[in-house]
N, C-alpha and C positions, 0 to 999 in steps of 0.2 A: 759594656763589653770589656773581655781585658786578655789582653794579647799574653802565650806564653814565650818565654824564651825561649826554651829548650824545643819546642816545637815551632814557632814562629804561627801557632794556629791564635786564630782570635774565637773565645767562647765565652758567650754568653754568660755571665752573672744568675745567677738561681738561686733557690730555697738552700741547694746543699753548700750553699757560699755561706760558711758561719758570720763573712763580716757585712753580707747585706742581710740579715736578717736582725729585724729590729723590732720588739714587741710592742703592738698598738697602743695601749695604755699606758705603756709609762713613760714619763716626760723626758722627753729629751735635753730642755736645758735648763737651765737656771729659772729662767723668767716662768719654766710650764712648772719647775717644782715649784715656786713661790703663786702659782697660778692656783695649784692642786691643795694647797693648803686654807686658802680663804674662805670662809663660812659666807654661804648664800641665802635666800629661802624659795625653796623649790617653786613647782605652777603651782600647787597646789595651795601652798600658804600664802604667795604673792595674789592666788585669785581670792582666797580669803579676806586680805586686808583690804585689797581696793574695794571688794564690796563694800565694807564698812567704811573704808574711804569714802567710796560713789553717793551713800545713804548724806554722808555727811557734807558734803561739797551742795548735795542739792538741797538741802538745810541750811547752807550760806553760815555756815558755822568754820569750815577750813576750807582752804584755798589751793595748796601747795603742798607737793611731800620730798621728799627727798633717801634716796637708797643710799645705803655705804655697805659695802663687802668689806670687813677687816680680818685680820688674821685669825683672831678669836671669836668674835661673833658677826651677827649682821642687823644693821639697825635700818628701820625704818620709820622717817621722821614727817608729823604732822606738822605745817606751820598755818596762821588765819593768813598772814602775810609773809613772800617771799625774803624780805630783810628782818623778819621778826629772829626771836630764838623757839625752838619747834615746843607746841602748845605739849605734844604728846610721843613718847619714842614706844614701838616696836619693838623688840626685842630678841634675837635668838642667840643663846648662849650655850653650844653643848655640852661646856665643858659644868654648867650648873642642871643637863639632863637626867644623872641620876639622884641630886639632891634634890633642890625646891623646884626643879623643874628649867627644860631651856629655854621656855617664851616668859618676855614677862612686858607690861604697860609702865612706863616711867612720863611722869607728868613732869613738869618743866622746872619745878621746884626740886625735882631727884627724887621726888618723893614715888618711892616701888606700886601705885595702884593694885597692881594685881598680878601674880605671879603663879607659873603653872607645869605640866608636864604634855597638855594639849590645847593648841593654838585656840580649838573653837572658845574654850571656855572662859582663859584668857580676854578673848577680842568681845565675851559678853557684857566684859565692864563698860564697854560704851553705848550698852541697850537700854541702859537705866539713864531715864530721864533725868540730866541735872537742873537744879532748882538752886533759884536766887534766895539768901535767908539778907532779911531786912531786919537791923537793929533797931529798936525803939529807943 
């Protein structure tokens, strides 16, 4: 409510008050714009991964994952053990979506497994059975 002087009437606040009208989507402070800029991965890529997570948990191959939202991309980390360092990263980079593509599989060595423009194809690197090779 907000009382006039000049009248001494008190009325109501409304839509035609330019200073209470605020638009839904855009951040209002600091912490929503540094909110609004963080790379996620939607339901739909987080239902993707844990599937291939869930495949592998119940294979006693990984145990633990861990999410990070950073400013520039968003990783998703495989580890066998919680104080290990992660077997296998996730990957979503947008700002590599129009070159090599924004998903990509990083083994623990750095080394880029597989990189791409679509999550499924990506996350097929871990379809293929690995095998032990035995030096003679």
């Amino acid at each position: 409510m907000v009382t006039s002087r000049a009248a001494n009437k008190v009325q109501p606040i409304g839509l035609s008050d330019p200073a209470s009208v605020v638009p839904f989507n855009s951040p209002t402070s600091f912490r929503d714009q540094q909110a609004a800029k963080i790379v996620s991965f939607d339901r739909k890529e987080l239902g993707k991964i844990l599937n291939i997570y869930g495949r592998m948990v119940a294979t006693g191959a990984w145990r633990d994952y861990a999410i990070d939202h950073l400013n520039d991309r968003a990783v998703f980390s495989i580890f066998r053990k919680a104080n290990e360092v992660p077997l296998f990263r996730i990957e979503k980079n947008p700002k590599l979506a129009q070159k090599q593509g924004a998903y990509s599989v990083i083994a623990a060595t750095g080394l880029i497994m597989k990189r791409g423009h679509e999550l499924d194809r990506v996350l097929r690197v871990f379809d293929k059975s690995l095998k032990l090779v035995h030096g003679d």
